[in-house]
Biotite code that builds the C-alpha atoms (Angstrom):
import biotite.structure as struc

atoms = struc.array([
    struc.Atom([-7.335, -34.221, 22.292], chain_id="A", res_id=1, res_name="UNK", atom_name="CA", element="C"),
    struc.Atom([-7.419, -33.906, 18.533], chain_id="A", res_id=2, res_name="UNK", atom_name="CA", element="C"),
    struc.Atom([-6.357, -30.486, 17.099], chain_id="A", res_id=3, res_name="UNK", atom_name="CA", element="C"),
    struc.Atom([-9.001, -27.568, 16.475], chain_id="A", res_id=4, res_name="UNK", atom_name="CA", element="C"),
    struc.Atom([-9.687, -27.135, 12.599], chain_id="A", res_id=5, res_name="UNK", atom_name="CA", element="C"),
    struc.Atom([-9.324, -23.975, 11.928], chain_id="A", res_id=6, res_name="UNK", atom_name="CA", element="C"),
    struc.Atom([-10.062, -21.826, 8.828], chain_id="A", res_id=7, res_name="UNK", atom_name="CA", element="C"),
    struc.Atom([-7.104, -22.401, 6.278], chain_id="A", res_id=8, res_name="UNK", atom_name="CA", element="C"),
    struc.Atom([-4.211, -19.261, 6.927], chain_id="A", res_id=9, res_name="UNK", atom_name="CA", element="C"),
    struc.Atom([-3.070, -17.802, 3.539], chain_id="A", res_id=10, res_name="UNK", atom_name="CA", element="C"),
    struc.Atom([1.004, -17.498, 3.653], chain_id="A", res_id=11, res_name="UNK", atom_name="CA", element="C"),
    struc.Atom([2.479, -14.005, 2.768], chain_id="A", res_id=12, res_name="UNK", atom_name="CA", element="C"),
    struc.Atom([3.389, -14.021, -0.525], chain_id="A", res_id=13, res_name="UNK", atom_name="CA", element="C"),
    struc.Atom([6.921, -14.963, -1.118], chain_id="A", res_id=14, res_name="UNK", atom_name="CA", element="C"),
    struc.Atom([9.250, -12.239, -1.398], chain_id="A", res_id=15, res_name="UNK", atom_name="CA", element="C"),
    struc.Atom([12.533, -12.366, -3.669], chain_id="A", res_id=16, res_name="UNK", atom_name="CA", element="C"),
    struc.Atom([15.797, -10.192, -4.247], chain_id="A", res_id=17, res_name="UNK", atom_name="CA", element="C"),
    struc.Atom([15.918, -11.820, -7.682], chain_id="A", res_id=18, res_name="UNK", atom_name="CA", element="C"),
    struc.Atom([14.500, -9.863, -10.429], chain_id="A", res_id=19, res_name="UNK", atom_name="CA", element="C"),
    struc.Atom([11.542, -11.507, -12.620], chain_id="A", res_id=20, res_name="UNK", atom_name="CA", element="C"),
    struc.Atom([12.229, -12.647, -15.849], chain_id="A", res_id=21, res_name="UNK", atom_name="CA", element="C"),
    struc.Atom([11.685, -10.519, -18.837], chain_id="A", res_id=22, res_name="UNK", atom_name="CA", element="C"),
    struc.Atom([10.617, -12.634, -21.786], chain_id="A", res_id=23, res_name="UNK", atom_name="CA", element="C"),
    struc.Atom([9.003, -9.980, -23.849], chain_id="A", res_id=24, res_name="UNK", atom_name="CA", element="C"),
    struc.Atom([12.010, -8.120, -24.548], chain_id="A", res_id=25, res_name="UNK", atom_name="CA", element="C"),
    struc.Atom([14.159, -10.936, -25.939], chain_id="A", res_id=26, res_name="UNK", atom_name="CA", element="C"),
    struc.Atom([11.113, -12.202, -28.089], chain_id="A", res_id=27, res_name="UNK", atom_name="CA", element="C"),
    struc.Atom([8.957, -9.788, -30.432], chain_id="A", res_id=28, res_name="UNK", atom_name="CA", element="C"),
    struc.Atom([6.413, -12.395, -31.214], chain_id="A", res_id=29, res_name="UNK", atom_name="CA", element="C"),
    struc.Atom([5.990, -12.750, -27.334], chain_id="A", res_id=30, res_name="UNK", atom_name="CA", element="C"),
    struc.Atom([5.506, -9.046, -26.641], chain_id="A", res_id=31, res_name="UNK", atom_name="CA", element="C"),
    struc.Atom([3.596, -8.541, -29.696], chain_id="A", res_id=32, res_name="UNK", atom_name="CA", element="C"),
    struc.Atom([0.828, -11.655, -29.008], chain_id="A", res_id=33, res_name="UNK", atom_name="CA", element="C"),
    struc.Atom([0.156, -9.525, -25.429], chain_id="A", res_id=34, res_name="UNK", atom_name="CA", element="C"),
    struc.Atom([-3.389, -7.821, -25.460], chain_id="A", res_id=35, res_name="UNK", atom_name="CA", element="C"),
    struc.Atom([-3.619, -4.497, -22.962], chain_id="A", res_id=36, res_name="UNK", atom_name="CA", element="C"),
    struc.Atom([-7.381, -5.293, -23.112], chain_id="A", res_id=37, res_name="UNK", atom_name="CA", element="C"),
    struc.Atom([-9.940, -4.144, -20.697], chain_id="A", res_id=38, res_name="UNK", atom_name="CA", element="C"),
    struc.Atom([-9.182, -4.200, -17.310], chain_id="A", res_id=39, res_name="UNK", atom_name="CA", element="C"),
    struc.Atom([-7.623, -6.981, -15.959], chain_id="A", res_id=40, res_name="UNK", atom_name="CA", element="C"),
    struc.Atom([-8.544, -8.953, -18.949], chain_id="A", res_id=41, res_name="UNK", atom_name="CA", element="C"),
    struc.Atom([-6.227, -12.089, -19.981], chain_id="A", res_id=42, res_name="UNK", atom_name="CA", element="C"),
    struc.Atom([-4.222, -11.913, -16.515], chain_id="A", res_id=43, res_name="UNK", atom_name="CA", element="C"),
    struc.Atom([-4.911, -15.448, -16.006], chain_id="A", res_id=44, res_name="UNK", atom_name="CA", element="C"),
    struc.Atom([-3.762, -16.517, -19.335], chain_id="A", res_id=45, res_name="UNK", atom_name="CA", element="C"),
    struc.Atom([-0.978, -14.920, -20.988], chain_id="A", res_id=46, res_name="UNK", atom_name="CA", element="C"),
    struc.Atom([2.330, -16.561, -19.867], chain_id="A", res_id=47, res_name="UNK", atom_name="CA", element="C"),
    struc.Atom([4.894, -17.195, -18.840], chain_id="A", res_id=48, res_name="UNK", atom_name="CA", element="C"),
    struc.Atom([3.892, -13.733, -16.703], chain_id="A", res_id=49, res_name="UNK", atom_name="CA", element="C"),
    struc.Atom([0.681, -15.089, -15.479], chain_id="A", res_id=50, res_name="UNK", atom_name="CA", element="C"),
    struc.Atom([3.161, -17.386, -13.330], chain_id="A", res_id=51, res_name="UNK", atom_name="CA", element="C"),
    struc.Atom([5.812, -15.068, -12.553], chain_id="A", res_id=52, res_name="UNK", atom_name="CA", element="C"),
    struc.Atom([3.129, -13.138, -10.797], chain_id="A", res_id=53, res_name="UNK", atom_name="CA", element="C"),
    struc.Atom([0.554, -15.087, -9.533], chain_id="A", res_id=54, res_name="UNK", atom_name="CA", element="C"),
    struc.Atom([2.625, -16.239, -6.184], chain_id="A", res_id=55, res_name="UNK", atom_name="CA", element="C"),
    struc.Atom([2.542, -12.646, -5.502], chain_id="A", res_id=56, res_name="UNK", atom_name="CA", element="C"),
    struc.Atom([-1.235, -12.224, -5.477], chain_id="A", res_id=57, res_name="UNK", atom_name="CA", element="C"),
    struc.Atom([-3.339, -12.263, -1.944], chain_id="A", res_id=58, res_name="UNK", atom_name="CA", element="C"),
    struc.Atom([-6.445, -10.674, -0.868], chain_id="A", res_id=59, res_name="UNK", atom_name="CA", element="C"),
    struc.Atom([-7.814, -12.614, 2.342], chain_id="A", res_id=60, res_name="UNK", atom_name="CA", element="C"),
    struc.Atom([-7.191, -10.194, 4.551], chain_id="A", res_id=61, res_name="UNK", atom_name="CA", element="C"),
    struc.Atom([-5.763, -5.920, 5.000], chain_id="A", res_id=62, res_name="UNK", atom_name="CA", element="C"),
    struc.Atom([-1.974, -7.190, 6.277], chain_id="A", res_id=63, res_name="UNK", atom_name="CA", element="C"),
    struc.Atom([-2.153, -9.734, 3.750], chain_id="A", res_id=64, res_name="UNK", atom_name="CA", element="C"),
    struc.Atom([-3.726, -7.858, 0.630], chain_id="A", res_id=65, res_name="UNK", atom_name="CA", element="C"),
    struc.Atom([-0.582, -5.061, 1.599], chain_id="A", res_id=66, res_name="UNK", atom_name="CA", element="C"),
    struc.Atom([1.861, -7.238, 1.250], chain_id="A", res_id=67, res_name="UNK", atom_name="CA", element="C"),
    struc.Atom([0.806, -8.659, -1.720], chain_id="A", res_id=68, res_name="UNK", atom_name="CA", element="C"),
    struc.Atom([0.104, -5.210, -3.208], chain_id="A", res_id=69, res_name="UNK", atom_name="CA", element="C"),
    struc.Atom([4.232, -4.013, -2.236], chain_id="A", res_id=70, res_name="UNK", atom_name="CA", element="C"),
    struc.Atom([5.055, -7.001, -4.105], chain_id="A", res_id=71, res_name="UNK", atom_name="CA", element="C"),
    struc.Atom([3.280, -6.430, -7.081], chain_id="A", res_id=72, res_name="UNK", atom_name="CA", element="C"),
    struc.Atom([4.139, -3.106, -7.118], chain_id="A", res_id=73, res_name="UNK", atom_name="CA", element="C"),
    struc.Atom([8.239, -3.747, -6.765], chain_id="A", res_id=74, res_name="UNK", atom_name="CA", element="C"),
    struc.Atom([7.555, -6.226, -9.416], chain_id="A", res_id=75, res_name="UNK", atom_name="CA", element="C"),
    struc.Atom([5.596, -3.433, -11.252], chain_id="A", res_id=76, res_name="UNK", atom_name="CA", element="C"),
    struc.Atom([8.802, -0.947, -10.468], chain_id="A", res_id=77, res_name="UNK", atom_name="CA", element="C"),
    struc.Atom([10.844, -3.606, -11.566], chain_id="A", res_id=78, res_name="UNK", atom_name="CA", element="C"),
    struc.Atom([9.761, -3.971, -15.177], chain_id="A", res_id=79, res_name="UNK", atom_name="CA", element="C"),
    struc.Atom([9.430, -0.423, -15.614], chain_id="A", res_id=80, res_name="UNK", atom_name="CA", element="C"),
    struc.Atom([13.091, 0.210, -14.600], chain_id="A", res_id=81, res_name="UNK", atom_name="CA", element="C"),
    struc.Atom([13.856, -2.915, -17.136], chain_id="A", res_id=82, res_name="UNK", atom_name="CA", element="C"),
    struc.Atom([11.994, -1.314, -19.818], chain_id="A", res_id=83, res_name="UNK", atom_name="CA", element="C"),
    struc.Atom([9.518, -4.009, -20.169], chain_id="A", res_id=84, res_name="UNK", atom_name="CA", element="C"),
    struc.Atom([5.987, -2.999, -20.717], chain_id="A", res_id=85, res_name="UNK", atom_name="CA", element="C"),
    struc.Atom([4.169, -6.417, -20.688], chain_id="A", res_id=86, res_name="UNK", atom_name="CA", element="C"),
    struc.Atom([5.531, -7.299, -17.571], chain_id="A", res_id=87, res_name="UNK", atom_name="CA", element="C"),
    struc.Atom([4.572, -3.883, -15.929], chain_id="A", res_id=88, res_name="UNK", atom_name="CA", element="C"),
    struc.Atom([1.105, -4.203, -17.326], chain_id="A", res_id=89, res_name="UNK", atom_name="CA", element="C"),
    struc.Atom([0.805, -7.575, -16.313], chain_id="A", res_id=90, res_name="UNK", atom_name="CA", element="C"),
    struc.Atom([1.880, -6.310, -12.530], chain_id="A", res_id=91, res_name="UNK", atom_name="CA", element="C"),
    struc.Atom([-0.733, -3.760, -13.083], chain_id="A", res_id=92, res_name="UNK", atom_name="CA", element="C"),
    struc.Atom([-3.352, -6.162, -14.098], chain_id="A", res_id=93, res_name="UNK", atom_name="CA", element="C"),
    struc.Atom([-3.164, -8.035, -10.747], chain_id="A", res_id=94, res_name="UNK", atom_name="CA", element="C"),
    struc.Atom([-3.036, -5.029, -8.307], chain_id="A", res_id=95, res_name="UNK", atom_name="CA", element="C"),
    struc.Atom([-6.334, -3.963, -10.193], chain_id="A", res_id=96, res_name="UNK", atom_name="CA", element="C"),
    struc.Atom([-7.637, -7.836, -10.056], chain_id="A", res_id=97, res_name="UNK", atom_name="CA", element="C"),
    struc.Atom([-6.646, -7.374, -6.645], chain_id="A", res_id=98, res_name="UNK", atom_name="CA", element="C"),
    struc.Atom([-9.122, -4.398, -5.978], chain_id="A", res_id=99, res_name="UNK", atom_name="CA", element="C"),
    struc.Atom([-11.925, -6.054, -8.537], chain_id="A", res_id=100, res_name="UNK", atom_name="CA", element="C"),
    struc.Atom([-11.885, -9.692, -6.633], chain_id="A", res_id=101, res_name="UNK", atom_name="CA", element="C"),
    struc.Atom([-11.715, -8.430, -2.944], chain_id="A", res_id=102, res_name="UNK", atom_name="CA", element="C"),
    struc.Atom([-14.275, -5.902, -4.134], chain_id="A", res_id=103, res_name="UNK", atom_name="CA", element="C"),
    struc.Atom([-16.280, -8.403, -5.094], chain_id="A", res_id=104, res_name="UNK", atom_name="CA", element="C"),
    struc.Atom([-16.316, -10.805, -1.875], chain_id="A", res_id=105, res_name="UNK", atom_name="CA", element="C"),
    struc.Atom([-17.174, -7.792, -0.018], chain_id="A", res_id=106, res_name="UNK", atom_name="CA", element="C"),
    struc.Atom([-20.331, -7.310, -2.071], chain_id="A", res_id=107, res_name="UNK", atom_name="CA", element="C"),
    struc.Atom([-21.318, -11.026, -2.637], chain_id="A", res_id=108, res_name="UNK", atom_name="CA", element="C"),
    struc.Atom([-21.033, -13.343, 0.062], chain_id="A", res_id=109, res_name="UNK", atom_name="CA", element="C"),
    struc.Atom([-18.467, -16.243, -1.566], chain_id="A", res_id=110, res_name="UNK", atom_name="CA", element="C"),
    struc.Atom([-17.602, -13.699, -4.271], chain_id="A", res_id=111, res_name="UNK", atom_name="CA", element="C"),
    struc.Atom([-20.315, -15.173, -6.933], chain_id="A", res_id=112, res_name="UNK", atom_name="CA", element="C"),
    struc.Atom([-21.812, -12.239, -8.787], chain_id="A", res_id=113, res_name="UNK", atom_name="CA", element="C"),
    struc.Atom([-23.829, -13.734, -11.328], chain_id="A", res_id=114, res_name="UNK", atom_name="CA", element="C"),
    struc.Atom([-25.872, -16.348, -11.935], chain_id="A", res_id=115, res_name="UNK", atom_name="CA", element="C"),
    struc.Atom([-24.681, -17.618, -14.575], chain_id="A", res_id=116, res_name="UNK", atom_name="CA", element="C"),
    struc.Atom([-21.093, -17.924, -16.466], chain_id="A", res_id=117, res_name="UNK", atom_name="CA", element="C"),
    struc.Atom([-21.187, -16.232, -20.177], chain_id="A", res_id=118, res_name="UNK", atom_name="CA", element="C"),
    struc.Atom([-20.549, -19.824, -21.362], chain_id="A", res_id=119, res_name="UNK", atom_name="CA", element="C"),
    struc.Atom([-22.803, -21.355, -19.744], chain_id="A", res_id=120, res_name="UNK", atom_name="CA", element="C"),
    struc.Atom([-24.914, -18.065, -21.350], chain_id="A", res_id=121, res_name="UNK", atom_name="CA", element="C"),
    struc.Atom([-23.645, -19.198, -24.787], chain_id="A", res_id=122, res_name="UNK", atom_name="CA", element="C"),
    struc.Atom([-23.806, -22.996, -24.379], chain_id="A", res_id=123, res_name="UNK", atom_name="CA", element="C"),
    struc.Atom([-27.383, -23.007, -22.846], chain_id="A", res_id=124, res_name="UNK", atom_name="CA", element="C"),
    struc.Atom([-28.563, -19.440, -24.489], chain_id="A", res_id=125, res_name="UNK", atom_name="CA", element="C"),
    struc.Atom([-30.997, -16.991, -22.224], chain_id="A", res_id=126, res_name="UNK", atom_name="CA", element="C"),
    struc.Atom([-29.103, -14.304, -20.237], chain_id="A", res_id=127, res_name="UNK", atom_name="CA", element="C"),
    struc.Atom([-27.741, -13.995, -16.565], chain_id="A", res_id=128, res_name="UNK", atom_name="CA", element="C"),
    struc.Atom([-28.571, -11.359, -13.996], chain_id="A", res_id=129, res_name="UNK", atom_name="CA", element="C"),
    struc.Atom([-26.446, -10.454, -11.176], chain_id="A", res_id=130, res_name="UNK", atom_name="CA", element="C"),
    struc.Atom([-27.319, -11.202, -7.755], chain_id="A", res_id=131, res_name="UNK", atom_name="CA", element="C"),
    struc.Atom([-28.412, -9.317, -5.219], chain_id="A", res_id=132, res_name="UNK", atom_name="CA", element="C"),
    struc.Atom([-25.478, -7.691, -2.695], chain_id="A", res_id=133, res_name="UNK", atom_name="CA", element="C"),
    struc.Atom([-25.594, -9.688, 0.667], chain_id="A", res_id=134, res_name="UNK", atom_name="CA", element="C"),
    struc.Atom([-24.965, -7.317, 3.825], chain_id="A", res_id=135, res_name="UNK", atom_name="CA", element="C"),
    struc.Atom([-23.475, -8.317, 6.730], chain_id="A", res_id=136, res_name="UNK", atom_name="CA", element="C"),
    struc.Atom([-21.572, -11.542, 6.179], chain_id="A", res_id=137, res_name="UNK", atom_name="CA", element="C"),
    struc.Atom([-18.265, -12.756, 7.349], chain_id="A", res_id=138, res_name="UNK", atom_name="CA", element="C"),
    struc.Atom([-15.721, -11.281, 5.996], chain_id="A", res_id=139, res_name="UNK", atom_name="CA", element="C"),
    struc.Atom([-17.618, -8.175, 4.378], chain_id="A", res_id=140, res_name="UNK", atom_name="CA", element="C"),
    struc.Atom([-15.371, -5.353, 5.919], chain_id="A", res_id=141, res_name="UNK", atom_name="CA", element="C"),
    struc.Atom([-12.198, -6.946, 5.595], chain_id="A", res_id=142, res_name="UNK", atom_name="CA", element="C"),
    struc.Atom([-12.813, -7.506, 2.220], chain_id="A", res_id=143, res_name="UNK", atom_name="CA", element="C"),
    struc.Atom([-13.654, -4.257, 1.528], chain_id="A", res_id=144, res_name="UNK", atom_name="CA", element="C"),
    struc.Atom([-10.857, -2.910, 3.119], chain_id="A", res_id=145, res_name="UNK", atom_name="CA", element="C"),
    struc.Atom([-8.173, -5.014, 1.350], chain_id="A", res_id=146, res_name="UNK", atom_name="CA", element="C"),
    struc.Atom([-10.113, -3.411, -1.613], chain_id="A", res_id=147, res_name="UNK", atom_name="CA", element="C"),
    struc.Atom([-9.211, 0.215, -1.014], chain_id="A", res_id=148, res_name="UNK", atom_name="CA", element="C"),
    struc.Atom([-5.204, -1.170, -0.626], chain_id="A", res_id=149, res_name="UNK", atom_name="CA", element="C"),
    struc.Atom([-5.375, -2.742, -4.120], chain_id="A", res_id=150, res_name="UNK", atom_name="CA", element="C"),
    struc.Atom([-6.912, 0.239, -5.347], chain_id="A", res_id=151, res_name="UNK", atom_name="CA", element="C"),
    struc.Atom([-4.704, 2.569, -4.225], chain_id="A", res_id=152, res_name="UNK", atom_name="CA", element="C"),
    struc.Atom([-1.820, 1.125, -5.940], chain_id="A", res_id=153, res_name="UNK", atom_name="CA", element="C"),
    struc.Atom([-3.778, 0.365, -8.736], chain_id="A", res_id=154, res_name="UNK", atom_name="CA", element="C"),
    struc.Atom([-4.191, 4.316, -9.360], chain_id="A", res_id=155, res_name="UNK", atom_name="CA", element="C"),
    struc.Atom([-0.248, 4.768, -8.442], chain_id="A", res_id=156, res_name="UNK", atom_name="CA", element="C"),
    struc.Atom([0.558, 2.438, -11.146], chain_id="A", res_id=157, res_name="UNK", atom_name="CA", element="C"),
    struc.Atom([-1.697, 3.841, -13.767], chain_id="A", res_id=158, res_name="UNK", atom_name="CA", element="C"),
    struc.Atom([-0.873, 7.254, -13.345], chain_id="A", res_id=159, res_name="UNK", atom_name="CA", element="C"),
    struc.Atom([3.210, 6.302, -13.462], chain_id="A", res_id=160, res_name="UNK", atom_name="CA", element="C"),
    struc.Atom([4.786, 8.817, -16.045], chain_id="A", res_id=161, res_name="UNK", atom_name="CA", element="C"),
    struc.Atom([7.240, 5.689, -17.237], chain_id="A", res_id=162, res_name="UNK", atom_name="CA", element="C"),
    struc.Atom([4.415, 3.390, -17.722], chain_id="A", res_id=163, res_name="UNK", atom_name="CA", element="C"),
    struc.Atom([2.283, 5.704, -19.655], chain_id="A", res_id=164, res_name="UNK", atom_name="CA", element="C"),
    struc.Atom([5.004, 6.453, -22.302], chain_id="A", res_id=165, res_name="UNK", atom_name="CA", element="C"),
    struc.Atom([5.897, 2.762, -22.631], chain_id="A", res_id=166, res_name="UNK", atom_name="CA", element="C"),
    struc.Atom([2.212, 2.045, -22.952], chain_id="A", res_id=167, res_name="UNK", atom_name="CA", element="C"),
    struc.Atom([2.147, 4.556, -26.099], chain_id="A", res_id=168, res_name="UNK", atom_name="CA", element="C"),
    struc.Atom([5.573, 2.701, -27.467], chain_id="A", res_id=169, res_name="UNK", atom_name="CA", element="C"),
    struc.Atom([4.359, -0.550, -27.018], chain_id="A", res_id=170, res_name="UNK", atom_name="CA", element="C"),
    struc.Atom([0.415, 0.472, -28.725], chain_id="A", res_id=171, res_name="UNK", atom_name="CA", element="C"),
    struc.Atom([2.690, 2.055, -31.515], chain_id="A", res_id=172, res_name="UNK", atom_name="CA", element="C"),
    struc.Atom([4.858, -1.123, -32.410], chain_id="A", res_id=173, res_name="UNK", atom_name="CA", element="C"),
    struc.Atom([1.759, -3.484, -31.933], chain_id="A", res_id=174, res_name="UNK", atom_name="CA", element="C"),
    struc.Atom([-0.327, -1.294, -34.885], chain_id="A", res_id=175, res_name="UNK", atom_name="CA", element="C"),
    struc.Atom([2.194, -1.821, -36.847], chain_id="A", res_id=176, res_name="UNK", atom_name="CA", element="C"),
    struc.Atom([2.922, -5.127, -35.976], chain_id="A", res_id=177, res_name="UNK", atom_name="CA", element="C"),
    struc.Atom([-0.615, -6.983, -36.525], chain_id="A", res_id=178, res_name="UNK", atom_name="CA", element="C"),
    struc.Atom([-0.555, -5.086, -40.029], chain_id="A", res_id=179, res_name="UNK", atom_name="CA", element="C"),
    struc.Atom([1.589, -7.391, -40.940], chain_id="A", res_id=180, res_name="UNK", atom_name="CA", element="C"),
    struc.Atom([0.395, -10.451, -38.846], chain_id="A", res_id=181, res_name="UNK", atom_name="CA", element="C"),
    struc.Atom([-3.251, -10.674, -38.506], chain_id="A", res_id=182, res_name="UNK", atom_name="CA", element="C"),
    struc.Atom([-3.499, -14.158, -37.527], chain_id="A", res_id=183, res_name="UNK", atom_name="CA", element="C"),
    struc.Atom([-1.245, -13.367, -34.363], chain_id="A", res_id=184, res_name="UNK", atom_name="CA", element="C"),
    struc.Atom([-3.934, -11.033, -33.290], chain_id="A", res_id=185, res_name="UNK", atom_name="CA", element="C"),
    struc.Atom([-6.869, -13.044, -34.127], chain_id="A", res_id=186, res_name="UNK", atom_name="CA", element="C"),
    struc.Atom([-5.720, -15.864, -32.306], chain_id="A", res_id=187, res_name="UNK", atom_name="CA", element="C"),
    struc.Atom([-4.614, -13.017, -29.360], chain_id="A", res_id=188, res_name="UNK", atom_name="CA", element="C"),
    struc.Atom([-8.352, -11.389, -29.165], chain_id="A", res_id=189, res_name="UNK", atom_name="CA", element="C"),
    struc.Atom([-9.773, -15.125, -29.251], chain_id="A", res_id=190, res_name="UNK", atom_name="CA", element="C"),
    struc.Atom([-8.171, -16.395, -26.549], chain_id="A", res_id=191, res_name="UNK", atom_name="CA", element="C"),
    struc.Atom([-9.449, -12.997, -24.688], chain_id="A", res_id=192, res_name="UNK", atom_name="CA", element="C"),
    struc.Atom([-12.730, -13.494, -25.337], chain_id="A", res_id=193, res_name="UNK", atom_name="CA", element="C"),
    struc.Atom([-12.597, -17.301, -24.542], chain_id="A", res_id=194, res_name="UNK", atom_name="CA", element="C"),
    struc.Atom([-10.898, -15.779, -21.205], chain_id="A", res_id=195, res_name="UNK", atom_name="CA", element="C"),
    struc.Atom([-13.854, -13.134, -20.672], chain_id="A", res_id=196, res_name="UNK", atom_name="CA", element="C"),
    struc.Atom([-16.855, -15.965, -21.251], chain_id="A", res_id=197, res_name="UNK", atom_name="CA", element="C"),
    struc.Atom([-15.074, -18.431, -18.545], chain_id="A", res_id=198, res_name="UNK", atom_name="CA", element="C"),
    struc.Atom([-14.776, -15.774, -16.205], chain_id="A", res_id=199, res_name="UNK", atom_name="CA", element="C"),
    struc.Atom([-11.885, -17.794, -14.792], chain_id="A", res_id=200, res_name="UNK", atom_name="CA", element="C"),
    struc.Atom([-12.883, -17.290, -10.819], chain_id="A", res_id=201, res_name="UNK", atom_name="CA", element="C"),
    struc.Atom([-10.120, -17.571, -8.460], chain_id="A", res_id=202, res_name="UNK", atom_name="CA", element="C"),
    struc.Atom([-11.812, -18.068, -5.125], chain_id="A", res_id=203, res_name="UNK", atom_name="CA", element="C"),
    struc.Atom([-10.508, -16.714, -1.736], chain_id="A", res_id=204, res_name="UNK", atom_name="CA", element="C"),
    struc.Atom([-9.244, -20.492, -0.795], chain_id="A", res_id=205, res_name="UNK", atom_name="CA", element="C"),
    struc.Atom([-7.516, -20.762, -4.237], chain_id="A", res_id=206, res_name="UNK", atom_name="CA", element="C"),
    struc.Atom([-5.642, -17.362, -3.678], chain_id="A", res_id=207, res_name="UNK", atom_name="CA", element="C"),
    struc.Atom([-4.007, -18.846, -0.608], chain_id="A", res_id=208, res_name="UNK", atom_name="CA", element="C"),
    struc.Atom([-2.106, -22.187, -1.891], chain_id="A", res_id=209, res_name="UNK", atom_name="CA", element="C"),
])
């Protein structure tokens, strides 16, 4: 008898003793071409941290959404210890995405909540509207529940005494920094607002691989 297919299992994330790398410290044009932004804004683009951390990230389900969010936050810890403020804000960035996406599939069943891409907005022109919140599907209070986990440690992380004051050290250097160099920045805020129209979706099954 052939095996049942099943639904496809997402792994815990992996989990090492070895400290992430820390770039930004060792190169000022690096740490300097790194945009706070809104939200989780640029998470999925700025590297080499986007793929330090993104073997962390999981949200299918509550065990797996915790374990993900100890990661990130030991990762979080990590940089703060380390004195690296990109790194700690791009930890931070994916504990909130964390809380945003699994938010998200528990309003909209297959996480879609709008029509329409801004690109596809800016290479077609009219507008988008978001779609209506589907009740009851598969999945909904799971989802909704590995929310409130993310979210939790999204607030711990934000409210970390350590990562406020390197926040204000790193804003400082960066004004005075893009005085001098104002094409670093433009090209930084472009590629965030290329990032923002893409809406770069990572779907449940892609979060899993």
């Amino acid at each position: 008898m052939p095996p049942r297919k099943g639904k496809v299992k997402s792994p815990s994330p992996p989990v090492s003793s070895e400290p992430l790398p820390t770039p930004s410290l060792t190169s000022t044009p690096l740490r300097m071409s790194y945009r706070i932004a809104r939200g989780e804004v640029g998470v999925l683009s700025f590297e080499p941290y986007k793929s330090f951390l993104l073997p962390l990230w999981r949200f299918r389900t509550v065990p797996i959404a915790t374990t993900s969010s100890i990661a990130l936050k030991s990762a979080f810890d990590s940089y703060i210890s380390r004195g690296d403020f990109v790194g700690a804000d791009m930890a931070r960035k994916f504990i909130q995405m964390g809380y945003t996406r699994a938010r998200r599939y528990a309003n909209h069943k297959g996480g879609k909540k709008y029509d329409r891409s801004e690109r596809e907005v800016e290479k077609e022109g009219g507008g988008r509207k978001e779609l209506p919140r589907s009740e009851g599907h598969e999945g909904m209070e799971e989802k909704a529940k590995a929310a409130g986990v993310f979210r939790l440690v999204w607030r711990e992380c934000a409210a970390d005494e350590r990562y406020v004051e390197l926040r204000k050290t790193f804003q400082k250097e960066q004004k005075e920094w893009d005085k001098s160099h104002k094409g670093v920045k433009a090209e930084a805020e472009e590629k965030i607002k290329e990032e923002v129209k893409t809406e770069p979706g990572i779907k449940v099954e892609d979060s899993v691989d």
